[in-house]
C-alpha positions as CSV (number, residue, x, y, z in Angstrom):
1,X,77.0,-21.5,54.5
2,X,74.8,-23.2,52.0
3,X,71.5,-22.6,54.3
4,X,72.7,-19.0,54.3
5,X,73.3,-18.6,50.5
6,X,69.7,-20.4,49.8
7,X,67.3,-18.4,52.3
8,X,69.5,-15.2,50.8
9,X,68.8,-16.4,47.0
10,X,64.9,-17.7,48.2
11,X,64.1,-14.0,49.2
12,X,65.3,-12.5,46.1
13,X,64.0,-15.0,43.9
14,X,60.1,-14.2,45.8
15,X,61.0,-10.7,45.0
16,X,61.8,-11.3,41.5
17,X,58.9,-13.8,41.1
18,X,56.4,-11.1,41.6
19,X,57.8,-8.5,38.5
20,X,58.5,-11.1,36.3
21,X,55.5,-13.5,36.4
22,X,52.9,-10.2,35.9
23,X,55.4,-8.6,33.3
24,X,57.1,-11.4,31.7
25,X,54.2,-14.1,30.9
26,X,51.4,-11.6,30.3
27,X,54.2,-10.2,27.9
28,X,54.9,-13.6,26.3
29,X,51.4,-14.2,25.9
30,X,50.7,-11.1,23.9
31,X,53.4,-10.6,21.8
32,X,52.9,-14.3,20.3
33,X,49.1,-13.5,19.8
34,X,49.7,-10.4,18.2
35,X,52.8,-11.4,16.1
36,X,49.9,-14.2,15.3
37,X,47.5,-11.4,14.3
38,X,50.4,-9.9,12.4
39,X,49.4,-7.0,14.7
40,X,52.5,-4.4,14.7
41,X,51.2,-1.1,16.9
42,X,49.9,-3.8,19.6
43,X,53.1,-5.7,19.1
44,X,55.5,-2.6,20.0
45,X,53.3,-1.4,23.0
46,X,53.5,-4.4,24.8
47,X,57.6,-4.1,24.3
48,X,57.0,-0.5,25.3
49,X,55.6,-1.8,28.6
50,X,57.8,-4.4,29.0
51,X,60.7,-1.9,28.9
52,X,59.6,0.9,31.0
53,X,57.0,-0.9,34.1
54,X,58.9,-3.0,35.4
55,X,62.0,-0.5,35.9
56,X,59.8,2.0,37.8
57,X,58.1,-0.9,39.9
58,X,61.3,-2.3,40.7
59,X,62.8,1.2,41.6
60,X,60.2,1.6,44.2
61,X,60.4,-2.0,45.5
62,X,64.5,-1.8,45.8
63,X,63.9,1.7,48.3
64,X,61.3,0.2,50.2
65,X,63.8,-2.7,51.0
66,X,66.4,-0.5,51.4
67,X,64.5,1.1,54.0
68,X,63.7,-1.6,55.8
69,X,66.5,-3.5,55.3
70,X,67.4,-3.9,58.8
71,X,64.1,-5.1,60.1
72,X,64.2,-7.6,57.2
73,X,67.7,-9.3,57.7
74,X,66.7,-9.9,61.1
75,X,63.6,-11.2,60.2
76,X,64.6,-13.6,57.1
77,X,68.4,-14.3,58.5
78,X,69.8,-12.4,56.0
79,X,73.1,-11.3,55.9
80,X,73.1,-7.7,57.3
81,X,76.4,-6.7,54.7
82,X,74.5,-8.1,51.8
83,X,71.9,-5.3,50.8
84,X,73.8,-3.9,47.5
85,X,74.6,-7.3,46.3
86,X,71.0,-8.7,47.0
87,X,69.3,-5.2,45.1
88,X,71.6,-5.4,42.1
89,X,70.8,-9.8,41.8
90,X,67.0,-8.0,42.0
91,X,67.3,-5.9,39.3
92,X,69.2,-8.0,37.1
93,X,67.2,-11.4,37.7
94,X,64.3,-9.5,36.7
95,X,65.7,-8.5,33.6
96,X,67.0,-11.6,32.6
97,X,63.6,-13.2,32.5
98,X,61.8,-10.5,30.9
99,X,64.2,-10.6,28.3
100,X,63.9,-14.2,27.8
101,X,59.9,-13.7,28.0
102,X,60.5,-11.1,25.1
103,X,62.6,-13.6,22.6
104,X,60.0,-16.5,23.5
105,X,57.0,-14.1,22.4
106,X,58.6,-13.1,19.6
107,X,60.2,-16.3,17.9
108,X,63.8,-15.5,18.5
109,X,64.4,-18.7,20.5
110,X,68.0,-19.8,18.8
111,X,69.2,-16.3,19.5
112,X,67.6,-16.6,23.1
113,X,69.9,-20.4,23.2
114,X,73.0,-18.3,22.5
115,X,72.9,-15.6,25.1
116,X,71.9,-17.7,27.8
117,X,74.6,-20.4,26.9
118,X,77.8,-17.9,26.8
119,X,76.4,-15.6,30.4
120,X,76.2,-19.4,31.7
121,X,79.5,-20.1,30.5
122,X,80.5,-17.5,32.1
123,X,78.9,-18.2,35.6
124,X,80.6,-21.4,35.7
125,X,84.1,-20.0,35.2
126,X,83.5,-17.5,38.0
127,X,81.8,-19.9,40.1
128,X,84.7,-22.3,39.8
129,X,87.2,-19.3,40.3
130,X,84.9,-18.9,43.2
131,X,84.7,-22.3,44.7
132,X,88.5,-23.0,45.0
133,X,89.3,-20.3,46.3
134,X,87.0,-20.6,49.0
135,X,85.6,-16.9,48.8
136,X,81.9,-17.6,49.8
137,X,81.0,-14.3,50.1
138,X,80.7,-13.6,46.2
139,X,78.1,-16.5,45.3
140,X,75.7,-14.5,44.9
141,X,78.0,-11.9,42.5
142,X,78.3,-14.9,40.4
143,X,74.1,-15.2,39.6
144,X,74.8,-11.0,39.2
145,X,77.4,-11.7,36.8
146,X,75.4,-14.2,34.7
147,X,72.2,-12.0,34.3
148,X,74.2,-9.1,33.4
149,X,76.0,-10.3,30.5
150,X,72.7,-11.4,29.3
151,X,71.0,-8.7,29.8
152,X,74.0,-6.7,27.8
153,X,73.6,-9.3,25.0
154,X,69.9,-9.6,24.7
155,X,69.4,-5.9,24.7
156,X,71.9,-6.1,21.7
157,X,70.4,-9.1,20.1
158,X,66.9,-7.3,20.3
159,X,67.7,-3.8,18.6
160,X,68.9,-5.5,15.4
161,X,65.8,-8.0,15.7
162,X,62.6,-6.3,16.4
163,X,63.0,-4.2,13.2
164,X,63.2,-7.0,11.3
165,X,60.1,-8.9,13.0
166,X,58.0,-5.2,12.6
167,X,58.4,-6.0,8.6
168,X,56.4,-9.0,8.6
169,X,53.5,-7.2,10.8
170,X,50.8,-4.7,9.4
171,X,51.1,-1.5,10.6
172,X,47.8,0.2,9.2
173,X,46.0,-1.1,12.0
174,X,44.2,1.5,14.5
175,X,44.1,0.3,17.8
176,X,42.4,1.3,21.1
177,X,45.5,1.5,23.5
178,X,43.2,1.3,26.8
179,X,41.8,-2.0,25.6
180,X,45.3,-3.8,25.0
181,X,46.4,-2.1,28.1
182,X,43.3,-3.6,29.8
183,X,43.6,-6.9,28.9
184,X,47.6,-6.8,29.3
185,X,47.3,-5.9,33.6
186,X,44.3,-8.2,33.8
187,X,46.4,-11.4,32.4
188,X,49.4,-10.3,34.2
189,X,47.7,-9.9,37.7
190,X,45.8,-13.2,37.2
191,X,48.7,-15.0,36.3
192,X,51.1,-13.4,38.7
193,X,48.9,-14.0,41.4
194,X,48.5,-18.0,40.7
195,X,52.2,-18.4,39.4
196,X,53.9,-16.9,42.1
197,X,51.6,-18.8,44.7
198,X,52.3,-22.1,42.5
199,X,56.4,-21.8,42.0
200,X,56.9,-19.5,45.2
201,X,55.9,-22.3,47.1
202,X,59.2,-23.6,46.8
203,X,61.0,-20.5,47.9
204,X,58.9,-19.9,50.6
205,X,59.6,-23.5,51.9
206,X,63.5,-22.2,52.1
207,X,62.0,-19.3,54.2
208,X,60.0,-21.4,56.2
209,X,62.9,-23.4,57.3
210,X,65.0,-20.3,57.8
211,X,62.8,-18.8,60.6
212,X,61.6,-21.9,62.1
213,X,64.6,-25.1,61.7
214,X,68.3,-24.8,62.2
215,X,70.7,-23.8,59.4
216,X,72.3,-27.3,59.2
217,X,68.1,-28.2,58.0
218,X,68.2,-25.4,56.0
219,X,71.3,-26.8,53.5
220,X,70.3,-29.8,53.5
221,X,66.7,-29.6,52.4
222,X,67.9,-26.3,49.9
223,X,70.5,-28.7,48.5
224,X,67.1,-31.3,47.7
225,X,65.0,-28.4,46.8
226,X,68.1,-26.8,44.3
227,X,67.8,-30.5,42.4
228,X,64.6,-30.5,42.4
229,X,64.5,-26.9,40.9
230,X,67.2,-28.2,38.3
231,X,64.5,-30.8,37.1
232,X,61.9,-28.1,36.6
233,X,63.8,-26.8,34.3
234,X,62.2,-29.2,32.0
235,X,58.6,-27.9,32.4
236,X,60.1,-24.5,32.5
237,X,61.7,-24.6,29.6
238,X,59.2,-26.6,27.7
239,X,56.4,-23.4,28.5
240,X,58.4,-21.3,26.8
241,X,58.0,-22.9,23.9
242,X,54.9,-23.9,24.2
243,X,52.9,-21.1,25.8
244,X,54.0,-18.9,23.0
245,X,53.0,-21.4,20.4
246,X,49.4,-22.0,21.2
247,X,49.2,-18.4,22.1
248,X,50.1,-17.9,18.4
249,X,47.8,-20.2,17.1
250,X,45.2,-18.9,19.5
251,X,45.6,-15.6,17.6
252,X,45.6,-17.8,14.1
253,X,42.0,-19.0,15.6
254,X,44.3,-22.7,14.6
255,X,42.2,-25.2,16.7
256,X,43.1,-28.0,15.0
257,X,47.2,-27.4,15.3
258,X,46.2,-26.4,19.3
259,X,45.2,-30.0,19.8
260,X,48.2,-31.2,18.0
261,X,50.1,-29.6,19.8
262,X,49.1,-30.2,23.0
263,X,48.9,-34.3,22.2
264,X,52.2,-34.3,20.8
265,X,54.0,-32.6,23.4
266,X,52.2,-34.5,26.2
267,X,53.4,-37.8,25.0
268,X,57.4,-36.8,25.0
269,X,56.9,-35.1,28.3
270,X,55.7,-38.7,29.8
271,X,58.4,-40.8,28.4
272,X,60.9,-38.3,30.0
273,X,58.9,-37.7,33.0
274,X,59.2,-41.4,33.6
275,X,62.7,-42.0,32.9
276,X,64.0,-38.7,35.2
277,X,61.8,-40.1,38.2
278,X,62.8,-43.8,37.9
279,X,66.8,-42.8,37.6
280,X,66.5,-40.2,40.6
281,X,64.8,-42.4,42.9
282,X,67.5,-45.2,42.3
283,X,70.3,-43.2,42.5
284,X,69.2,-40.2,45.2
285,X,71.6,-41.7,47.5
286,X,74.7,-41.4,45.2
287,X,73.6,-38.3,44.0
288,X,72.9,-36.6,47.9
289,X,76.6,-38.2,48.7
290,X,78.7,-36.3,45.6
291,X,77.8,-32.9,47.8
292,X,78.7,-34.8,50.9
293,X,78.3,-37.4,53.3
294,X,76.3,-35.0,56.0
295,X,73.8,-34.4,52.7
296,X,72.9,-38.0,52.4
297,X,70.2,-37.6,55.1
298,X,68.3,-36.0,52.6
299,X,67.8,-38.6,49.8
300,X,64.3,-39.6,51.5
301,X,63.3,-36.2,51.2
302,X,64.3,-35.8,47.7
303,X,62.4,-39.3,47.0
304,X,59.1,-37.9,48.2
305,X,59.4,-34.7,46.2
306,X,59.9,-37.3,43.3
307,X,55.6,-37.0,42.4
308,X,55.8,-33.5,42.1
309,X,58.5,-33.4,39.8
310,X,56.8,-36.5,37.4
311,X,53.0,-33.9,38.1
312,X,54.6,-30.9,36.9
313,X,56.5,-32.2,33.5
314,X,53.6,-33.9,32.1
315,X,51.3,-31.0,33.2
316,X,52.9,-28.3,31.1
317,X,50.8,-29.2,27.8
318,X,47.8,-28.7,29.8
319,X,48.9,-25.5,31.2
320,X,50.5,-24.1,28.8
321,X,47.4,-24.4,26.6
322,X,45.1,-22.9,29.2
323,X,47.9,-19.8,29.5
324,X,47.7,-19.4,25.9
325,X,44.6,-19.4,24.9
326,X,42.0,-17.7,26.8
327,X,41.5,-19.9,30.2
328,X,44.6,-18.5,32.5
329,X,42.5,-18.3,35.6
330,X,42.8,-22.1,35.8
331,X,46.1,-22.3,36.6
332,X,46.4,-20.0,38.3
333,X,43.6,-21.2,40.5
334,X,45.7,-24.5,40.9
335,X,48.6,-21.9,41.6
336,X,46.5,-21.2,44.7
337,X,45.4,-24.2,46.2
338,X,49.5,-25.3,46.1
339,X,50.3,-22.3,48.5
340,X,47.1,-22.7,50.6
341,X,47.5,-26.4,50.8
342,X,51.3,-26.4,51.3
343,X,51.2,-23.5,54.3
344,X,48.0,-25.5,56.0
345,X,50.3,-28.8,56.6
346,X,53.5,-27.1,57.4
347,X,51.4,-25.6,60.3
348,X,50.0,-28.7,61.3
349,X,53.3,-31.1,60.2
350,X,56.8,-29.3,60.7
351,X,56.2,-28.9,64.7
352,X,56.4,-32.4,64.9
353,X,57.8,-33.8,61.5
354,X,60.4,-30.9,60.7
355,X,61.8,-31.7,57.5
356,X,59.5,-34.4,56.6
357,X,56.7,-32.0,57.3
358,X,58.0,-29.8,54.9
359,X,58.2,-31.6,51.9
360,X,55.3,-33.6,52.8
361,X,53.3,-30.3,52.7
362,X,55.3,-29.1,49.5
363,X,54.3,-32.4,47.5
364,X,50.2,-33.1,48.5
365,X,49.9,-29.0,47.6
366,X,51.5,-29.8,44.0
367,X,50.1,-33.2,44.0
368,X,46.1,-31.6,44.5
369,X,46.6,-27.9,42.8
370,X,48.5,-29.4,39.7
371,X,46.1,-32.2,39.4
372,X,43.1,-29.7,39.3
373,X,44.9,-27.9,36.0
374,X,45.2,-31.0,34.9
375,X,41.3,-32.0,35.3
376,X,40.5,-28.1,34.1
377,X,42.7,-28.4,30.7
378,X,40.9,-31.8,30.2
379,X,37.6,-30.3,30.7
380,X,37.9,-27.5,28.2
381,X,39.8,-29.8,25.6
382,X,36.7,-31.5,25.4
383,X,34.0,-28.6,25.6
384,X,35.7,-26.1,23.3
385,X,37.9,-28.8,21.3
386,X,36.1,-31.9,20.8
387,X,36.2,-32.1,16.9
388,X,39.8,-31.9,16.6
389,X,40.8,-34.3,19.7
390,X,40.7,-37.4,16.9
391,X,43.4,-35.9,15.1
C-alpha cells in the first residue's frame, strides 16, 4: 500500500513541480526585488500573474489528464478510482506553494509560519483519524485537506496584507509591462526547467521503481526517499528565506550585506549539515525499524543517500544567491546534469543492482550537479564580489 500511495503522490508532485517552480520562484524572485526597488505597479503585476496563470495552465493540464487518464494509470500503476482525488491534490498543491512563494516575496513570513502550522495541525489529526481506522484509501484526502485550509487562510491573510505592503511602495512609477513580463517568463522557464530536473529527480526515481521493480521495492525505497525528503526540508526552507533576501538586496544594489549573508548562512548550514548526517547514519537502523521490521532492509540505502543530503544543506547559500541575484542559469544548469546523470546510471545500474542502482544513480547525479553550483556560486563570488568577501 505504501508503494501505491508514493508512485500516486510522486506523479502528482511532477505535475505540481512543473507550475509551481516557473510560477512560484520566478514570483518570489520579483516580488522581493521589486518590494526592494519600492516598485508598487511591478509589484501588483507579478501578484496579478501569479493569481490568474497558473489557474488557466492548470485547467488545461487537469483535462488533458482527465483524458488520458486511463492510458496513464496503466502506465504509472495508478489507481484507476483515484482521478478526482489526484486532480483536486493538483490544484491545491499548486496553490499552496504559490501562496507560500507569495508571503516569502513579500516579507510576510510569521504570517506564512501560522497558516502552515494550523492546516498541518490539521493534517495530523485527519491522518491519525485515518491511520487507525485503517481507511487507506483517503491518504491522499488528507495532503487535499492540508493545502486547502491553507489556501483558505493565506488568501485571507493576503487581502488584509498586500494593502498595507502597497503603502510603503511608490506608485508614480511608469512601467513598460512587456519588459517585466519578459523578464518574469524568462526566469520562470530557466528555473523551472533546472529545478524541476534537480528536485524531480527524486520523484521520478519513485516512478522509475514503479514501472520497472516490485511494489514491496517500491515502499521500501519511498519510505528512504520520504526521510530523505523530510531532511530537505532544511535547504527548502532555508531558500525561502534566503532567495528572497538577497533578491531584495540585489534590488538595494546591497553587495556588501549579499556577502554577509551568504557567509553567515553558510556556516550554520555546515554545523547542522554535520550533525543531521552523523545522527542519521548511526541510528538509520532504529529509525528504518519504527516503520517496521520488513523496512530495515533499507537503512543502507538511506546511508548512501546520506552525501546528498549533507551537498544540498550547505549548498543553499550558494544557490540561493545565484537565484537571487542575476545568475539563475547556474543552477539550473546543475538542475540538469542531476537528471541526466541520475537517468544514465539507472539505465546502466538498476538491471543488475535494483535498488542499489537506484540510489547510487540518485546520489553521484546530486553529488556532480550540486557540486558544479557549488564551484559556479564560488566563481562569481569572487569575480563580481571580491571587495566585500573580507567582511
Amino acid at each position: 500500500m505504501l508503494g501505491s500511495v508514493n508512485v500516486t503522490l510522486s506523479f502528482c508532485l511532477v505535475i505540481t513541480l512543473i507550475i509551481t517552480n516557473f510560477f512560484g520562484t520566478s514570483g518570489n524572485k520579483f516580488l522581493a526585488e521589486y518590494r526592494g526597488q519600492k516598485n508598487a505597479e511591478s509589484f501588483i503585476l507579478i501578484l496579478k500573474i501569479l493569481i490568474y496563470a497558473p489557474i488557466t495552465l492548470l485547467s488545461l493540464i487537469s483535462l488533458s489528464i482527465y483524458m488520458s487518464w486511463e492510458n496513464i494509470s496503466s502506465y504509472f500503476a495508478l489507481p484507476a478510482d483515484m482521478i478526482i482525488p489526484i486532480l483536486f491534490f493538483i490544484y491545491f498543491r499548486t496553490s499552496y506553494v504559490i501562496l507560500r512563494r507569495v508571503f516569502y516575496g513579500a516579507g510576510l513570513v510569521k504570517q506564512y509560519a501560522l497558516n502552515e502550522i494550523i492546516a498541518d495541525i490539521i493534517m495530523l489529526f485527519i491522518l491519525i483519524i485515518v491511520c487507525f481506522t485503517y481507511s487507506n484509501q483517503f491518504l491522499l484526502h488528507c495532503y487535499i485537506t492540508s493545502y486547502l485550509i491553507f489556501t483558505i487562510l493565506s488568501i485571507i491573510t493576503l487581502y488584509f496584507k498586500i494593502p498595507k505592503i502597497l503603502k510603503n511602495l511608490k506608485k508614480d512609477r511608469k512601467i513598460e509591462k512587456k519588459l517585466v513580463l519578459s523578464e518574469f517568463l524568462k526566469y520562470g522557464f530557466i528555473s523551472m526547467v533546472g529545478t524541476v530536473a534537480s528536485t524531480g529527480t527524486g520523484y521520478i526515481s519513485v516512478l522509475v521503481i514503479g514501472v520497472y521493480l516490485s511494489s514491496s521495492q517500491a515502499g521500501i525505497y519511498s519510505l528512504v526517499i520520504t526521510i530523505v525528503s523530510i531532511l530537505m526540508f532544511i535547504p527548502k526552507l532555508a531558500t525561502q528565506v534566503l532567495l528572497p533576501e538577497f533578491s531584495k538586496l540585489f534590488g538595494e544594489n546591497n553587495k556588501k550585506d549579499i556577502s554577509i549573508l551568504l557567509r553567515d548562512s553558510l556556516k550554520i548550514l555546515v554545523c547542522l549539515a554535520f550533525i543531521i548526517c552523523f545522527l542519521v547514519f548511526f541510528f538509520s537502523d532504529q529509525i528504518l525499524l519504527f516503520f517496521g521490521s520488513d523496512f530495515k532492509a533499507g537503512s543502507l540505502l538511506l546511508r548512501l543517500m546520506l552525501p546528498s543530503v549533507f551537498i544540498r544543506i550547505i549548498s543553499t547559500p550558494f544557490v540561493s544567491f545565484l537565484s537571487g541575484t542575476n545568475f539563475i542559469i547556474y543552477p539550473n544548469i546543475g538542475g540538469l546534469i542531476i537528471l541526466f546523470i541520475s537517468i544514465l546510471l539507472w539505465i546502466i545500474l538498476v538491471p543488475s543492482f535494483e535498488l542499489i542502482g537506484i540510489v547510487i544513480g540518485y546520489t553521484a547525479g546530486v553529488l556532480i550537479g550540486i557540486g558544479y553550483q557549488i564551484y559556479m556560486a564560488i566563481l562569481k563570488l569572487k569575480i563580481e564580489f571580491s571587495s566585500f568577501l573580507n567582511v
